[in-house]
C-alpha positions in Angstrom: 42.2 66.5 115.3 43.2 63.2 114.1 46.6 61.8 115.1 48.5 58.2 114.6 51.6 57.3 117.2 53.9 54.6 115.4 56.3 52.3 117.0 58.8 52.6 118.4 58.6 56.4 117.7 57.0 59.1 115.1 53.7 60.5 114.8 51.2 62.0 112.3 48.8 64.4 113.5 46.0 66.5 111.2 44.4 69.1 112.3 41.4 70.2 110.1 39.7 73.7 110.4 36.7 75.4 108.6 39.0 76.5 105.4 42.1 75.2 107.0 44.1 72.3 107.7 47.5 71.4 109.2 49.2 67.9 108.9 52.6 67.0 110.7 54.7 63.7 110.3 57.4 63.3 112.0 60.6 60.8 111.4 62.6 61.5 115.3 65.0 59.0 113.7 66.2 61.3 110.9 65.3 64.6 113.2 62.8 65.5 110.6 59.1 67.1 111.0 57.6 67.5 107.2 54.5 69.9 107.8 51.6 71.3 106.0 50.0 74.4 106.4 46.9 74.5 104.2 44.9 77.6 104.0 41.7 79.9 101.9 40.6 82.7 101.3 42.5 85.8 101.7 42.5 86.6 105.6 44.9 83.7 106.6 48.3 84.4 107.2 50.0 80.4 107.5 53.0 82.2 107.3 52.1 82.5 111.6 51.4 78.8 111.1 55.2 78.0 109.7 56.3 80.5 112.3 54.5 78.5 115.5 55.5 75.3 114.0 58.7 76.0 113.7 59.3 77.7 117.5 57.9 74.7 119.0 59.4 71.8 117.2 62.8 73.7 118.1 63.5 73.7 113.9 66.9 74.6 113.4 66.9 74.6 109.8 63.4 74.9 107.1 62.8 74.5 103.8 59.1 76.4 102.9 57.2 76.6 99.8 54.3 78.6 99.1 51.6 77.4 96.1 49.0 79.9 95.6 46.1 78.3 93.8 44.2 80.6 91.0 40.9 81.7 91.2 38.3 80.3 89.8 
């Protein structure tokens, strides 16, 4: 896990995984969190990702997009 704390407030946080990754960056000024929730292969569920995310940042209100890439 990699993070950055800006001043005076905010942070960006990535967490990288075997197949996985999850970034967070976070604007407290405009009460906004944009988060990404990166995952392969066919036994992930980041929908449990969104889920967590959004329990503990106390979301009120989320906009989510899935992309499902092609296989090669």
């Amino acid at each position: 896990m990699n993070s950055h704390k800006f001043e005076p407030q905010g942070v960006t946080v990535v967490a990288m995984l075997a197949e996985s990754h999850i970034s967070i960056h976070t604007w407290p000024e405009k009460g906004m969190a944009v988060c990404d929730v990166f995952t392969c292969g066919d036994h992930t569920t980041p929908e449990s990702g969104v889920e967590y995310l959004q329990m503990v940042l106390e979301a009120k209100d989320i906009i989510c997009n899935e992309f499902i890439r092609p296989l090669e």
